[in-house]
Structure formats: structure tokens, C-alpha cells
N, C-alpha and C positions, 0 to 999 in steps of 0.2 A: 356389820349391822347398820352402820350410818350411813354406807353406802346403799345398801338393799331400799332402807327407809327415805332417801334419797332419790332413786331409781324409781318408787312405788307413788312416791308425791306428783315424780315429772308426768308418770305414767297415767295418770288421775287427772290432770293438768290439759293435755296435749292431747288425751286421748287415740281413738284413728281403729287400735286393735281390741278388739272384745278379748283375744285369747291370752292378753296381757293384763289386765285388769282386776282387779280383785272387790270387783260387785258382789250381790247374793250369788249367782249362779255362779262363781267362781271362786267364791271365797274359800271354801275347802279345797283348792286345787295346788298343793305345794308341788311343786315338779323340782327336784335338786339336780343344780348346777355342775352336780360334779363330774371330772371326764368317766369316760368309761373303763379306764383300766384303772381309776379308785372302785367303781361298784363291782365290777369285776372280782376285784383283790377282795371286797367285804363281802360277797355273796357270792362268788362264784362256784364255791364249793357244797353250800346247802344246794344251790339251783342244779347242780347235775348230781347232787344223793337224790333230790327228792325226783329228780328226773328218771334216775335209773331204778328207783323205788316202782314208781308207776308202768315203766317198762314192765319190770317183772308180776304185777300186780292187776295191772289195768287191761283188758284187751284194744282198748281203739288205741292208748297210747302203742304196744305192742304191735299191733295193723298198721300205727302210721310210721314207723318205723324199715317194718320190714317192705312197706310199700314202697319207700324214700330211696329205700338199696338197692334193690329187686330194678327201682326204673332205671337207678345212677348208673348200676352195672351189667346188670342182667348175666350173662354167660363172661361177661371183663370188655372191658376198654383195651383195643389190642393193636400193638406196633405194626404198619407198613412200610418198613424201610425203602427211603426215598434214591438208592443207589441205582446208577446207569447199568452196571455190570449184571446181568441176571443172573451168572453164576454163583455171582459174590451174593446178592441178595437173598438168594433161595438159601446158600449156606447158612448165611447172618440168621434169617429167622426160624432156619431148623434148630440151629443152637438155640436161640434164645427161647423157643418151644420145650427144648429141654431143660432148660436152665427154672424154667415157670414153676417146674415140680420140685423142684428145690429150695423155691426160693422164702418161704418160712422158715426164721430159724427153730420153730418149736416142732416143726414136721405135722401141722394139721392141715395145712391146705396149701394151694400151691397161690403164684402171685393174682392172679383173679380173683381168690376168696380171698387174701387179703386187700383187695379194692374195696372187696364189699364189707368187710368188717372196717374199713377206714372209713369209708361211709356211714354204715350205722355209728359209729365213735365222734364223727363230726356233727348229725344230726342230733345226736342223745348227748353230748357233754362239747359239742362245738369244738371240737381240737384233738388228735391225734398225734402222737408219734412215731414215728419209722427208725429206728436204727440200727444203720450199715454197720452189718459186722464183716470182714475180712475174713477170710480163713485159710488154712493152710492147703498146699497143694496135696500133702498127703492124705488131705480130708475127704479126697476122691469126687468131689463137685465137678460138674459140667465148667460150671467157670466157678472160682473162690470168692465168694458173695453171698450172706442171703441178708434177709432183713425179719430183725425182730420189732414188733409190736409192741410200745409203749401208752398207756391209760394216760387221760389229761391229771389222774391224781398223782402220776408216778412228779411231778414235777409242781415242788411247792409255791404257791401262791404268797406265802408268806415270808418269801425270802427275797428282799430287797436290802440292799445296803451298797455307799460308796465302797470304789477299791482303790487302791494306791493309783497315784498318775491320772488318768482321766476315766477310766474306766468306772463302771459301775454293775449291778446285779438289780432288773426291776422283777420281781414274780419269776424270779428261778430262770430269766433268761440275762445272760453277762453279756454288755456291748462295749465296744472301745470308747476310743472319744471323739469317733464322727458318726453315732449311732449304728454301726455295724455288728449283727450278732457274730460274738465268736467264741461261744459257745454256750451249753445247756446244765444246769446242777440238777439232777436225778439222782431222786429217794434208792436206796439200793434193793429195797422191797418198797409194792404198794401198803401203803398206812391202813389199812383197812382190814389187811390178809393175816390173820391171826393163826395160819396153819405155816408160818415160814416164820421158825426163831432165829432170834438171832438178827443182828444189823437194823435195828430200829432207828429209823432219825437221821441214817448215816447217808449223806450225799454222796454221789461222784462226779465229777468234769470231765463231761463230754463233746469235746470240741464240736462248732454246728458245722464244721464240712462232713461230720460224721449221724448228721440228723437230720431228718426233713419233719418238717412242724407244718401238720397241713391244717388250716383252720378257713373260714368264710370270712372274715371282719366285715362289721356292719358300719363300723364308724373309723373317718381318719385317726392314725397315730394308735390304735389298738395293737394289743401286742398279746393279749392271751383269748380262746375264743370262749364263746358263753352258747348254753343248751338252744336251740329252735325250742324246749319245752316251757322258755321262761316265759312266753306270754300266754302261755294255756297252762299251765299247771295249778293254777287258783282254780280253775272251773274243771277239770279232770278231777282233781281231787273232790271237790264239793260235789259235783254230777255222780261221781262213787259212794258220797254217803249216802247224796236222796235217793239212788237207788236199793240202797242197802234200808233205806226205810223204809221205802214202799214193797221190800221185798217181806221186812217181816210184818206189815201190816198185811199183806194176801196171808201170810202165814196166821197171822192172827185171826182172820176173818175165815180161815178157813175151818178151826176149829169149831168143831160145838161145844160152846158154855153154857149151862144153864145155871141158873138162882132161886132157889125154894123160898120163898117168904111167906111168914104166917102174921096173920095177926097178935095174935095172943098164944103164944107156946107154954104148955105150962109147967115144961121144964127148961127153961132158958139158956142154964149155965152149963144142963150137962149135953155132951157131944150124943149125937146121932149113933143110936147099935149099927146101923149099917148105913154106907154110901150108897145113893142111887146113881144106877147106873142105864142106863139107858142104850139098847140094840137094835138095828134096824126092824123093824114091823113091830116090833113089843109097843103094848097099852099099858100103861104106868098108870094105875090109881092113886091118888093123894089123900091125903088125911080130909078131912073137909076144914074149910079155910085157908087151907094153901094155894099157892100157885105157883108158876115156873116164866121165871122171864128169861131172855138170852140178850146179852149186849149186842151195841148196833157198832158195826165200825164204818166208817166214813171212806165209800168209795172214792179213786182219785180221778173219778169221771174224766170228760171228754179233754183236758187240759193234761194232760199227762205226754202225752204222745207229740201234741203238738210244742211243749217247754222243751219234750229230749229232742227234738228236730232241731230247734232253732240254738238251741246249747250247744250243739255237735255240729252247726253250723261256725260260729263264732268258733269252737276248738280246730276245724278245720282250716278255715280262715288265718286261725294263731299259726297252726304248723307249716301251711302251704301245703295240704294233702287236700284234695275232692274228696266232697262229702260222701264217695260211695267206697273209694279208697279207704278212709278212716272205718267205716261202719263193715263192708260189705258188704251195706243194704244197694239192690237195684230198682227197686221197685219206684222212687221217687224218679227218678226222672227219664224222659225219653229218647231216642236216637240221636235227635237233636243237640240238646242242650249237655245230653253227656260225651256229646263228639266235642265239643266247644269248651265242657270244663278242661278235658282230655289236653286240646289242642294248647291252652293254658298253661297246664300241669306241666307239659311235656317242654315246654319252650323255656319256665323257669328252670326245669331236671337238663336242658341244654346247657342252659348259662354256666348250672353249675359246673358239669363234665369239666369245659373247657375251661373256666377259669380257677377250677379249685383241681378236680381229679386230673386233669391233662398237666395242668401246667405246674403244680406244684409236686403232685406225685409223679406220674407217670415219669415226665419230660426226666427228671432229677435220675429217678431210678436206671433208667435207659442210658443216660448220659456219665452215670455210673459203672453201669455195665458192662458198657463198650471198651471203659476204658479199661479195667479189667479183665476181659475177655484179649482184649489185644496184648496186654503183658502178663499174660498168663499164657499167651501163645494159645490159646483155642481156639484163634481164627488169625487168619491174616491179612490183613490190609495193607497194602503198599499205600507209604507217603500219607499213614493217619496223623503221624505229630503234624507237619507241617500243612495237611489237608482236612483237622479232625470237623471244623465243620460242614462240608461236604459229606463225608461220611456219617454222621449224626442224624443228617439233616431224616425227618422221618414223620409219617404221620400217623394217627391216633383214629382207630376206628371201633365207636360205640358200637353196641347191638342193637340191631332196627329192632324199633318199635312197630309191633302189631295191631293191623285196626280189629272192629269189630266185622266188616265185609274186606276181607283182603281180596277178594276177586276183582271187584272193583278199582279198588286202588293199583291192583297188580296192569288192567287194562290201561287207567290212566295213564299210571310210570310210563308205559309201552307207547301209548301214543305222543308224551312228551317226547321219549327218546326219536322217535319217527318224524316228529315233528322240528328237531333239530332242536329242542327248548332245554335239553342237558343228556351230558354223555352217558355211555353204557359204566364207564369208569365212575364217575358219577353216582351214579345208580348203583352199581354192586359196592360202592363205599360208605354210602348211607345203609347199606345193609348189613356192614362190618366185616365185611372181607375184603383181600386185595385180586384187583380186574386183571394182573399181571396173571397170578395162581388160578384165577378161575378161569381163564382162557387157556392156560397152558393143562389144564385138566377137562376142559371140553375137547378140544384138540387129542388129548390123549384119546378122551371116552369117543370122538369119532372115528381115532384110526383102528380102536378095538372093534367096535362096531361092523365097519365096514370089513375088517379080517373074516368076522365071522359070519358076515352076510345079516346083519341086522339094524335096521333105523327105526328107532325110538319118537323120531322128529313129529311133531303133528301135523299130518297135511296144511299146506297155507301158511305156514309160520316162516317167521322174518328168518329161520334158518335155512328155511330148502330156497328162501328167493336165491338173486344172483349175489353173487361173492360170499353165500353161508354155508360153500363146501360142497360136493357131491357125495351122496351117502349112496350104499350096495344098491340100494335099487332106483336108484334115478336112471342110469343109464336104460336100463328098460322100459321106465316111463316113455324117457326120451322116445325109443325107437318106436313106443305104440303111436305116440302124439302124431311122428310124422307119417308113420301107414296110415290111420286116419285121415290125414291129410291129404297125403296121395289119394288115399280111395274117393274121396269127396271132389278131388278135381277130375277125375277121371269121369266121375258121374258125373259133372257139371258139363265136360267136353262134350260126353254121349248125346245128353240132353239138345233138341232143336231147337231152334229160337222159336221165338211167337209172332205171327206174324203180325203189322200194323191194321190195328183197327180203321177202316175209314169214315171219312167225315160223313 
């Protein structure tokens, strides 16, 4: 406190920063100093209930979620093993093709759909985790591996404390005493799940060579992750109630009320022998001195439309999703300006891939795999111990993303590639395939082709030029191009000269 009041006099003194100051316009501005893996430890658990609440509850929060997965992963982020050997490589990722369908351990989807359930888990509660299970040869696996799916609540927030020697446990992760994780305390059931009796409270230690913890950290020295819903969820929630009141205000206004009042009734206390009731085209006569009023409800006229724009603006803003992503609405903006949100959108959904999905998942998993796969004997590598990073070595190809004119874009590619401005390899890696396999699959689909006396090719295309192959009927081309020719010289020979005009 004396330091703060200390800090706050120098600050009043010296001046320089308005956003340090504690004038009128600042004076309500308490911002706490605390790190983030204290607000973490005291909130982190309301922020991804109320976050997974509105998941299920809210449609935009719902839309910007599955928007978030859908771009991170689309069809999966998928190995192109970087090996010289083509024999060895095509093996390599046939197995590891097979190995995909196996590789949840709860048997719901194979490793691509758990990409994208890692995804939605890091966007909705900022932290997932993976845990390699081993399994036995008898358990009939491609290779003895899969990975089970852990929630950010399976692993308590609230369990911090020294351990004997240097060690310690901060928020349910145990590090030695040069800050290294070596390992992880999970709930044996999630706290939440009241259909699974039994083992309430009960931890176990899970060494972390046996876990991968995939989260974004926003700030240095963080160590557990926190929801993308924490800075929209005050206004998803509140934008859900004003809706829910203008919705029973149309309800209200929709009704017909009507109110009899009389002047002077001259039975006051006793009730009405019958209600009036009132039907389309019917004339209702009334007593003489009565009349009929209807209440007025108060339209939400021309401000309505324009408050949910600018609200769902700011919420989109909060998540990192474009405002037509969030909504589904297309109608605000044009070619333009939604190529440009896009081009945004799509450069941050880059960033992430590689430094969260590639490098923390994928890379681990892979590097896991292999090495199971080779002591498991389902593949052989000569000279993997003493060579294993050369053999690892491997890359990571996203699912292209689609424009709104692919015709276009597809022209472009083509003339960059023509242009020498980047390779065909290049090109079909941005697209998520490897240029090894798609060439060795055109080449197939050529030589069937020509078996059967059939080219698919379009006249003019960079395949019929030189060095793109000869397909079944070129050689006939060929042989009309030159009779043509011939025949054209032959006419030219016939033909006399003309003779010189004179001066």
C-alpha cells in the first residue's frame, strides 16, 4: 500500500502518461498487477463454464467456434515425410495412413478429428490434452499407440504446493528444480461428470514424456491456458438477454389486449357474467359509457439493428473471427472488403497452425510414432538410432484454403509457376498434398490413358507443351501438322513469282 501510494504521488508529480494517472477520466480504472497464472488459478475455471455454457446455448458463440476448427484444420494438417528413399517414404506414410484410423483411444474418429476437437478445446477453454497411451502388441494396432483426449478440467487448477528437494506442483503441473515439466496430476474422472461413480478427487501422475499440453500462451512464464471467450463473454451474454427481451416484447405487442372502462358501473364489486371476447370481423356493442382501450408497447425502432451490428462487431473483434464468420450474415459487406477480412483471418489461422497445431501436436505425435513404429518392427529403417533425425525430418501440410473465384486464383498460381515466381512442389504443398505422390499418380493416370488410347489433357495446356509427355494421340497430331506443311510448300514451289513492277 505505501508503495502503491508512493508510485501514484511520483506519478501525479512527473507526469508524461495519461494512461498512468488517476485523473476524473481515469479514476475508476483499477487494472491488477497480478501475473497471469494468479488470474488464471482464481478465474480460470468460471471463464471456460461460462464459456462452454454459451457454446452450447448461444449460436454466434457456437459459429465462432466451429468457424475457428473448420479453418485450423479442415480435412487435418497432414505429414510429408522428408525421406530420400521413395520406397521407404511411400511405406512410411502408407502406414501412418493406417495407423490415423486408430489413433483415438476411445474409437470416435480417427487423428484428423482429433486435430480438430484439439482445436475447438483450445479455443473454447485455451488448453487441451493428449495422452499417449502405449498398448500391447496383442492389441492388434498398425503400430501400439493411440492418444486419448484429456479436458483443461480434467487437470486441477488448485493444486499447487512444494515437494521434497527442489521440486514443486504449480496448477496441477510438477516441475523439478530448473523449471522443467516432468510431469502432470489428473483428476481420475472429470469433476463435473456425475454419471461415472466412484474415484472422486482421486489424482494420478502422469509423467509429461507421456503428455502433450497444447495451449496458445498470451503472456511470458504462463503455464496454464485461458478461453479466447474471456473478452467477449460479458457481451455474448448481455446481447443474449437484450435479445431475449425484445423477443418477448414482439411477443407482447403481438397480442391483442383490450380494457373496458366505465364510468360509473353500478355493480362495481361483482365480476362480469361473461368475458368478452372478441373474433375477426365480429361488431361488439357495449353498454353505453363504456369504452375499449389496448395498450401501446414501444417499438425498438430504427436503433436496434444498427446496436446488434456494432455489438457483434466488438464480439468478433474479442474472438478473432470476421464478422460474417460469427453471424453467417453476408449481406454487409462486399467482394472487396470480405476478401481482405478473409486475407486477415486466414494469416492469423496461419500463425496458429504452425506455432500451436504443428509444433506442439503434430511434430510430438509424429516423433512419437516413429519411434514406435520402428520398435514395434512395422517398418524398417536402417541406421534410425544413430540417423533418427534425418528420418523424422518431415513436413506439415494444411488444407488449402478456398476463394470465393477459384478460377482466378487457379490462373494466377499458373502464371506464377510459368513465371519461375514458385515451384509446382510449392503449389501442390499449399494445397496439402505431397508433389512426390501427385506426380507419381499423374504419371500412372498417363500411362493408363495412353494403354487405352485416351488424353484427357486440354488442348494448349502446359502438359501437351515440350517435356509434358506424349499422350495416344499426339503422334497423329504430329504427322497431320507436317503433311500440312508439306502441302503448303509444295503450293508455295507451284506458285510463279511476280514479276517487278516498273518505275
Amino acid at each position: 500500500m505505501v508503495l502503491d501510494a508512493f508510485r501514484a504521488r511520483l506519478g501525479s508529480i512527473i507526469g508524461g502518461f495519461d494512461a498512468a494517472q488517476s485523473h476524473r477520466r481515469m479514476r475508476g480504472f483499477r487494472a491488477s498487477r497480478a501475473h497471469v497464472n494468479t488470474l488464471i488459478a482464481a478465474s480460470g475455471e468460471t471463464i471456460t463454464a461460462r464459456a462452454r455454457w454459451l457454446v452450447r446455448n448461444n449460436g454466434y458463440a457456437a459459429n465462432a467456434v466451429d468457424a475457428f476448427a473448420n479453418h485450423v484444420v479442415g480435412d487435418g494438417i497432414k505429414p510429408s515425410s522428408k525421406i530420400a528413399d521413395a520406397a521407404k517414404k511411400e511405406a512410411l506414410q502408407k502406414l501412418w495412413l493406417a495407423w490415423t484410423d486408430e489413433a483415438d483411444a476411445e474409437g470416435l474418429t480417427d487423428f484428423f478429428g482429433l486435430q480438430r476437437r484439439a482445436a475447438r478445446e483450445v479455443f473454447l477453454a485455451g488448453e487441451v490434452f493428449l495422452r499417449i497411451r502405449t498398448r500391447r502388441p496383442e492389441d492388434g494396432l498398425t503400430v501400439p499407440m493411440q492418444l486419448q483426449m484429456l479436458p483443461s478440467e480434467m487437470l486441477p487448477q488448485d493444486m499447487t504446493r512444494v515437494l521434497p528437494g527442489a521440486g514443486s506442483i504449480r496448477q496441477g503441473i510438477e516441475f523439478d528444480g530448473i523449471g522443467r515439466r516432468v510431469a502432470y496430476h489428473f483428476l481420475r474422472r472429470h469433476p463435473g461428470d456425475m454419471t461415472d461413480p466412484g474415484l472422486a478427487g482421486e489424482t494420478v501422475r502422469v509423467p509429461a514424456s507421456e503428455v502433450i499440453h497444447i495451449l496458445d500462451p498470451v503472456e511470458a512464464g504462463q503455464l496454464r491456458g485461458v478461453s479466447r471467450f474471456a473478452a467477449a463473454v460479458v457481451k455474448l451474454f448481455t446481447l443474449d438477454l437484450y435479445d431475449d427481451a425484445e423477443l418477448e416484447r414482439k411477443k407482447t405487442a403481438a397480442m391483442f389486449a383490450m380494457f373496458i372502462t366505465s364510468p360509473a358501473p353500478e355493480t362495481a364489486l361483482d365480476p362480469a357474467e361473461d368475458d368478452l371476447e372478441v373474433e375477426p370481423g365480429q361488431v361488439v356493442r357495449l353498454d353505453p359509457g363504456e369504452n375499449v382501450t389496448t395498450p401501446s408497447t414501444p417499438d425498438s425502432g430504427s436503433t436496434y439493428e444498427p446496436f446488434q451490428y456494432r455489438t457483434l462487431l466488438q464480439i468478433g473483434a474479442a474472438l478473432g473471427v470476421p464478422y460474417g464468420y460469427l453471424t453467417g450474415d453476408t449481406a454487409k459487406g462486399n467482394f472487396s472488403n470480405t476478401r481482405i477480412a478473409l486475407v486477415d483471418f486466414r494469416r492469423r489461422i496461419s500463425a496458429f497452425q504452425h506455432s500451436v497445431m504443428v509444433y506442439q501436436l503434430c511434430r510430438a505425435v509424429w516423433t512419437r510414432w516413429m519411434d514406435m513404429a520402428v520398435l514395434a518392427g512395422a517398418i524398417d529403417l536402417p541406421g534410425y538410432v544413430t540417423d533418427r533425425r534425418t528420418w523424422l525430418a518431415c513436413d506439415w501440410l494444411p488444407t488449402k484454403w478456398d476463394w470465393i473465384d477459384p478460377a482466378k486464383d487457379a490462373s494466377a498460381e499458373i502464371l506464377q509457376i510459368e513465371a519461375g515466381l514458385k515451384s509446382r512442389t510449392q503449389a501442390i504443398a499449399e494445397r496439402g498434398y505431397d508433389a512426390e505422390q501427385v506426380d507419381r499418380e499423374i504419371a500412372a493416370e498417363r500411362k493408363r490413358e495412353a494403354e487405352l488410347g485416351l488424353d484427357f489433357r486440354r488442348p494448349g495446356s502446359p502438359a501437351q507443351a515440350a517435356g509434358g509427355g506424349a499422350g495416344p494421340g499426339d503422334a497423329e497430331r504430329q504427322r497431320q501438322d507436317q503433311q500440312e506443311e508439306g502441302n503448303q510448300d509444295d503450293v508455295d514451289e507451284d506458285r510463279e513469282p511476280r514479276p517487278a513492277e516498273e518505275g
